[in-house]
N, C-alpha and C positions, 0 to 999 in steps of 0.2 A: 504494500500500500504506500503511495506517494504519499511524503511527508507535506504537510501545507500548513501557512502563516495563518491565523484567523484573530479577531478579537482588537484592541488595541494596536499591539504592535505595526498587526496588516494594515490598520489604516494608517499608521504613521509613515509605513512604508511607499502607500497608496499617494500620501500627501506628498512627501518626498517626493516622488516621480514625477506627480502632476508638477510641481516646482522644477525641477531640471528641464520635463519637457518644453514649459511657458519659457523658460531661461535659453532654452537649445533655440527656442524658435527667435527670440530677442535679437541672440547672439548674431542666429540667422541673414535678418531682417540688415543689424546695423552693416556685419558684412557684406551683404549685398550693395548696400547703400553706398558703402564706401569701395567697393569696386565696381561700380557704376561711371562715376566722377575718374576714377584710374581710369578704365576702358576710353572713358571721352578724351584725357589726356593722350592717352598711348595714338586715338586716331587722331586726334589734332597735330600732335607731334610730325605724326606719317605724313599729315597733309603738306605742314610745312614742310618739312624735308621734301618731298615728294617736289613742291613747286619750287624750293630753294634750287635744284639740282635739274627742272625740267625746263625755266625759265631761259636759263643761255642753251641749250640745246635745242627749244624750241625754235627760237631768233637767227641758230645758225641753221635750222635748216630751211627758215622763210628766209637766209643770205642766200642762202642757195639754188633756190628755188626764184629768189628774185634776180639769178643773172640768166635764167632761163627767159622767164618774163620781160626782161629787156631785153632780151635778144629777140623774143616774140613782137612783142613792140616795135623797134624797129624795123624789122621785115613788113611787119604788117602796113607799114607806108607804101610797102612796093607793091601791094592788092593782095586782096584775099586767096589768090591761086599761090602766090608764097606762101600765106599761111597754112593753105593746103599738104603745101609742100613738105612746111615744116613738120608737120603732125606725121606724115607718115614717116618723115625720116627720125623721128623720135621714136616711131614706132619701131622699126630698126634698132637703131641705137638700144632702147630700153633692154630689148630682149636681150642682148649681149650682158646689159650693166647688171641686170637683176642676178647673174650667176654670180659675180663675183663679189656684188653686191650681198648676197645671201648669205657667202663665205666669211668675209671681213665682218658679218653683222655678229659672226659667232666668239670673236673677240671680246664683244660686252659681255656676254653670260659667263666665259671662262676665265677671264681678267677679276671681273666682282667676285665671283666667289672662291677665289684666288684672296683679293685683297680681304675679305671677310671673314676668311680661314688662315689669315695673316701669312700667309706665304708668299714673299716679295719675287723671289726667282719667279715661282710661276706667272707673275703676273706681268714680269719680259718673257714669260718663254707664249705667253699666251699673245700677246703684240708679234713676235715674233713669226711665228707658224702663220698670222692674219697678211704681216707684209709678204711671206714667202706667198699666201695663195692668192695676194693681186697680180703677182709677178707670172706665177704661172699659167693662170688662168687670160692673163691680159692680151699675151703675144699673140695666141689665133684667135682671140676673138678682136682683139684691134683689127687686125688682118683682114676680118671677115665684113669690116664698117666699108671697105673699099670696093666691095662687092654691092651697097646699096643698092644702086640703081637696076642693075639684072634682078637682084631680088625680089622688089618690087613690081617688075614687068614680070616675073612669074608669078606674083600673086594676084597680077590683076587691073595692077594701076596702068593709065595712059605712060605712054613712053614720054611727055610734056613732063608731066605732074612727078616721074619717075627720073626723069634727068637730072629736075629740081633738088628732090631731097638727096640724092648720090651727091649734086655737088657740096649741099651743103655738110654731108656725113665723111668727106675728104676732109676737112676741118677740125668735125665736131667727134670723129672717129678717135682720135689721138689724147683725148682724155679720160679714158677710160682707167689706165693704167695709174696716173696720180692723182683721178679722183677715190679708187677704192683704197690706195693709200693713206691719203686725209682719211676715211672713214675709222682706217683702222686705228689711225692714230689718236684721232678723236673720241673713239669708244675707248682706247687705254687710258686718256685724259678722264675723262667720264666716270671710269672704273673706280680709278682713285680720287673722284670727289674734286675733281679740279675741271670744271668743261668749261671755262669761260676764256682761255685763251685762243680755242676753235673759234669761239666767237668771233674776237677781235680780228684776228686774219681772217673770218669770211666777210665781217664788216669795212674790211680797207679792200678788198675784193670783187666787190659789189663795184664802186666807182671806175676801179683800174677796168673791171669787163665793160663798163657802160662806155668807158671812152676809148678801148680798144678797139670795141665792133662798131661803135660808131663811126671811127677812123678807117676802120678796115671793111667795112658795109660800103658808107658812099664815099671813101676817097679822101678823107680830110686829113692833114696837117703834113701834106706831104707823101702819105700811105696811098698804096693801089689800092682802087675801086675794084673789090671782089666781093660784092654783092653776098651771097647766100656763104658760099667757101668764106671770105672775112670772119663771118659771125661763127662760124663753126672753129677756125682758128684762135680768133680772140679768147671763147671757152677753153680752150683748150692747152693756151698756153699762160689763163689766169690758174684752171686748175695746178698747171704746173709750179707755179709759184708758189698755191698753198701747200700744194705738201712738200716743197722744200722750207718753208717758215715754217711747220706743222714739226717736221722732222729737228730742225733748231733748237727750236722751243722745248720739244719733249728730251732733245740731248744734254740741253746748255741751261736749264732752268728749272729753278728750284719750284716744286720738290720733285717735279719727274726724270730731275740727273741722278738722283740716288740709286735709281732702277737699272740705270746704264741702257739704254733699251739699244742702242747699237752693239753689246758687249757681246761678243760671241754669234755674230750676227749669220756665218755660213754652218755653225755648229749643228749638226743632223741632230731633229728632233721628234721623230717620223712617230711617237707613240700618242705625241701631243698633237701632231700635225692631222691624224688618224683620227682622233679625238674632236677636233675641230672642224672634220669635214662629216662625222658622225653628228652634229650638232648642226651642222652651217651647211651643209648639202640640202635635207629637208627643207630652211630658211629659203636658201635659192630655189629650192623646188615650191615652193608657195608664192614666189613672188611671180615666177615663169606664170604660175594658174592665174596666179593677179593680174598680172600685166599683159598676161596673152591673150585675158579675156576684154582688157579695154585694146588692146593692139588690134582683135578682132574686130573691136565696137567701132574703130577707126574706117576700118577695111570695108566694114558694111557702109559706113558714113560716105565714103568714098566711091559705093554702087549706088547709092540712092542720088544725091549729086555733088558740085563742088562745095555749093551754099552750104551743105549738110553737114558736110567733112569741117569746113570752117566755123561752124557755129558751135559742133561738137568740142574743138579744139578749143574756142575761147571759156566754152564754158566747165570742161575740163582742166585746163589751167587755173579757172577759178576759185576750181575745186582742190586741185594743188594746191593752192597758194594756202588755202584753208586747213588742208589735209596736212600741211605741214607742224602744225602745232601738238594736234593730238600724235603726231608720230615721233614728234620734243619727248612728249610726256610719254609716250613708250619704250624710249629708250631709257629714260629715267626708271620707268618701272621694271626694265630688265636689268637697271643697276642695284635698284633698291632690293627685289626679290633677290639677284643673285648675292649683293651682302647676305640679306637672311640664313638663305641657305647655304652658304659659305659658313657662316655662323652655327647651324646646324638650330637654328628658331623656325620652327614651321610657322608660329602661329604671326611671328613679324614677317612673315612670306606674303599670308597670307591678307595681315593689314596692305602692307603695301602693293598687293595688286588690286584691290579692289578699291583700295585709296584714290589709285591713280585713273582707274574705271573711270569712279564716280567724276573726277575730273577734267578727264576728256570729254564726258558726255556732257556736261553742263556748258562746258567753252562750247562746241559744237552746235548742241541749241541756241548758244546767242548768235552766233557765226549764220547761222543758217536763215532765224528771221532777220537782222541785216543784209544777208543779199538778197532776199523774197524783196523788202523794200526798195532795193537799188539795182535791180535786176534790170530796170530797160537804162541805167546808167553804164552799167559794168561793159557792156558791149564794145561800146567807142571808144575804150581806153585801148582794145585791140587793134581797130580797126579806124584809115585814112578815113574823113570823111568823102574822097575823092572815090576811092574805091568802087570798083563796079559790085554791083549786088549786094553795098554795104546794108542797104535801109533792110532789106529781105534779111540777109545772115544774120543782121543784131536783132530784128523782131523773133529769130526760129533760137538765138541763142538764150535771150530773157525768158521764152517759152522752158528750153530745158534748165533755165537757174531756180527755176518755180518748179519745177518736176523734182527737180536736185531735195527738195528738203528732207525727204526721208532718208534718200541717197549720204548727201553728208553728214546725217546720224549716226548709222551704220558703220559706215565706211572710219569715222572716230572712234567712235566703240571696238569695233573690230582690231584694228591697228592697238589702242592699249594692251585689249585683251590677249593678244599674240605678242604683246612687248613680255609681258608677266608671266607666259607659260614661257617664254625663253628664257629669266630667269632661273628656272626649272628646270633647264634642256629639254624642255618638251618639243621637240618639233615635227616629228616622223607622226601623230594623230593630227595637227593643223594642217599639216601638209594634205591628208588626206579629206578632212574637212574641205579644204581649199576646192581639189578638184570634185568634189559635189557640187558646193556652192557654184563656183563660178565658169563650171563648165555643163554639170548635170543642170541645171538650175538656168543663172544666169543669160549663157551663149543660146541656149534652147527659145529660151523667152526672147530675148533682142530679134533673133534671126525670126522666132513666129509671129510677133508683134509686127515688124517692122515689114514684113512681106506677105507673111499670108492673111493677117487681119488688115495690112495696109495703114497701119501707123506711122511708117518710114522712123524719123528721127524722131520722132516720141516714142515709139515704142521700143527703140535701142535704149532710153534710158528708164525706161519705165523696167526693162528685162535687168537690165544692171544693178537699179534699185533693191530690186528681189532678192537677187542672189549675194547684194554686203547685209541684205539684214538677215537672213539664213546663218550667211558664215555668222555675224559677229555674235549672235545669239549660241551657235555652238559651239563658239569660242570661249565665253562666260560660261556656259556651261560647264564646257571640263575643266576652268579654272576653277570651279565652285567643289569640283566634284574630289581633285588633287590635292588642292589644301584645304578641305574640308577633312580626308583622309592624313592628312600632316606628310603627305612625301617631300622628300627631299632628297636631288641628284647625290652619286658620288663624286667628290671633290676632288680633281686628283692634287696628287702631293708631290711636291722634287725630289727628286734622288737624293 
């Protein structure tokens, strides 16, 4: 027979309990309360950081992006069949830049969580393996910028419109190589919590390209008149000059000479290098789905007419110009997450990408009612008013800046949330992501819309729209689903 308390005693015991329980729950209540007010700090903290560190990265990539736009600018004095021009030959161009582009991007996630797991060597040997795969990757596909013009005549375009962009891609071909260099070098600056001297060389950069193409577009100060090749050269040999100030900078100043990042420069490092394309191949294979799917959106623009091709083009740039912020704060949140998980903190992984989300998305929403309101503006910043078919291209381009709203949502969102799973080394499920979205998805819609319902150039961007709010939403997703679960990559370590 079980022994049991009865009588006095029991109730005293009975009262006791009730008293701990009331006390446990008290205890409860204040702790919660008081980690309530922590939790709000811990995200406030993130925010700032987050913008402390996305702010000059943002600015150098609207530097960047605005020696593109005066270069558009300009051209676009000489009529819209240039700026035809130029879209396609960008369309070219891109495809080559995103491979190694993809590669050098995997510098940032190896670098941070490198410096976050305090290992200095690795975070040259991660710069390192980034400049070896511009170098390698650069020579045939420079190579292949000189092919433009055939290119294009076998995908379609007029042998006119196809001579255009070939000549300008003689020029604009040759940057290839010292732009993925700056990138790499820029993401090692970033890594270590210092990105604002990328800044200042894209910001003295900016003028030096506007008066180079200027000079070398219509012939001024002395310089031959090379119209479309000028502008492709001037790019090309502003880039050059950034990453030789890029490369200075990270040699001769403090605090990234510590690093030595020249020191050992031909040293085979084939396990990191291996490592980096396990990370950074997927990156470029997402960007190929990205970009091949607007390179298409081009191709079709360019069947439907020239108006189309050019209206697409202004209103894409505009979309750049925009897309360049939240893809600041992306690369910031593949610094912030890769500290964490260098760190081996899932749960400040986790603040920080979602930190950065929320971020992007909000800039994005202002960004986007702003051009809804100045949309029959933005046109004629493109475009001569002399220009044949100007008044038709800027009314069909306000039309897709107003279609663009949910477009540039998306398209923000997405870009963080792919910044933050790279963080991670995630990239081999976005990759796959990517091609549903913007090829199962996306290309499907543009090409049914635009021909068989007879939308033409509304319904290329209306199929667009679709396929970045698909991606960015399954992008959030497995970020929610990863650190939610608390993963965290392996870090490697130096020998």
């Amino acid at each position: 027979m079980p022994v049991t308390e009865s009588g006095p005693k029991a109730a005293s015991n009975s009262s006791r309990s009730a008293y701990v329980a009331v006390m446990t729950a008290q205890d409860t209540r204040i702790a919660a309360g008081m980690q309530m007010p922590a939790q709000e700090g811990l995200w406030r903290a993130e925010v700032i950081e987050t913008l402390r560190l996305s702010w000059p990265m943002a600015l150098t990539q609207l530097g960047q992006i605005a020696m593109m736009t005066t270069d558009l600018m300009l051209l676009g004095r000489l009529g819209d069949h240039v700026v035809a021009a130029t879209a396609l030959a960008h369309t070219v161009l891109f495809a080559a830049f995103t491979v190694g582009m993809g590669l050098v991007s995997a510098v940032a996630p190896l670098a941070s969580q490198a410096y976050g797991a305090r290992q200095p060597r690795m975070v040259r040997r991660a710069l390192r393996v980034g400049l070896w795969a511009a170098l390698m990757a650069g020579l045939p596909l420079t190579a292949l910028q000189l092919w433009g013009r055939d290119i294009l005549i076998l995908l379609g375009q007029t042998p006119e419109a196809a001579s255009l962009a070939g000549r300008y891609l003689q020029g604009l071909g040759w940057s290839l190589v010292p732009a993925w260099a700056f990138m790499a070098l820029r993401n090692f600056m970033s890594a270590v919590n210092r990105p604002e001297p990328a800044l200042w060389i894209t910001l003295a950069a900016i003028p030096a390209n506007l008066v180079l193409a200027y000079a070398l577009i219509y012939g001024a100060f002395g310089l031959p008149e090379l119209d479309l090749l000028g502008a492709g050269l001037a790019t090309s040999l502003v880039n050059i000059g950034m990453c030789v100030s890029a490369i200075w900078v990270c040699y001769a100043r403090h605090p990234f000479r510590k690093y030595r990042v020249l020191g050992r420069f031909w040293r085979p490092d084939w396990v990191l290098f291996a490592k980096l394309l396990a990370v950074g191949a997927p990156i470029s294979g997402t960007f190929l789905m990205e970009f091949g799917v607007f390179a298409a959106a081009a191709l079709l623009m360019g069947m439907i007419s020239t108006t189309a091709l050019a209206a697409h083009q202004i209103a894409l740039q505009t979309a750049a110009v925009m897309f360049m912020v939240p893809f600041g704060i992306s690369l910031a949140a593949t610094v912030r997450v890769g500290h964490a998980a260098g760190r081996g903190d899932s749960a400040a992984a986790r603040r920080a990408g979602f930190a950065a989300i929320a971020l992007g998305t909000v800039f994005m929403a202002a960004m986007t009612l702003l051009v809804a309101l100045t949309r029959h503006v933005i046109p004629w910043i493109f475009l001569g008013p002399t220009a044949e078919t100007a008044v038709e291209t800027a009314a069909l381009a306000a039309t897709l800046l107003l279609l663009g709203m949910s477009f540039f949502i998306a398209d923000g969102v997405q870009t963080v949330a792919a910044g933050a799973l790279r963080g991670l080394n995630d990239t081999r499920v976005p990759l796959l992501f990517s091609a549903i979205s913007f090829w199962g998805i996306a290309f499907g819609a543009c090409y049914w819309l635009a021909f068989s319902v007879g939308w033409g150039a509304i319904g290329v961007w209306v199929g667009l729209s679709l396929g970045l709010a698909v991606y960015a939403v399954l992008l959030v997703w497995r970020f929610q689903v990863l650190s939610r679960r608390g993963y965290l990559p392996e870090v490697p370590t130096a020998a």
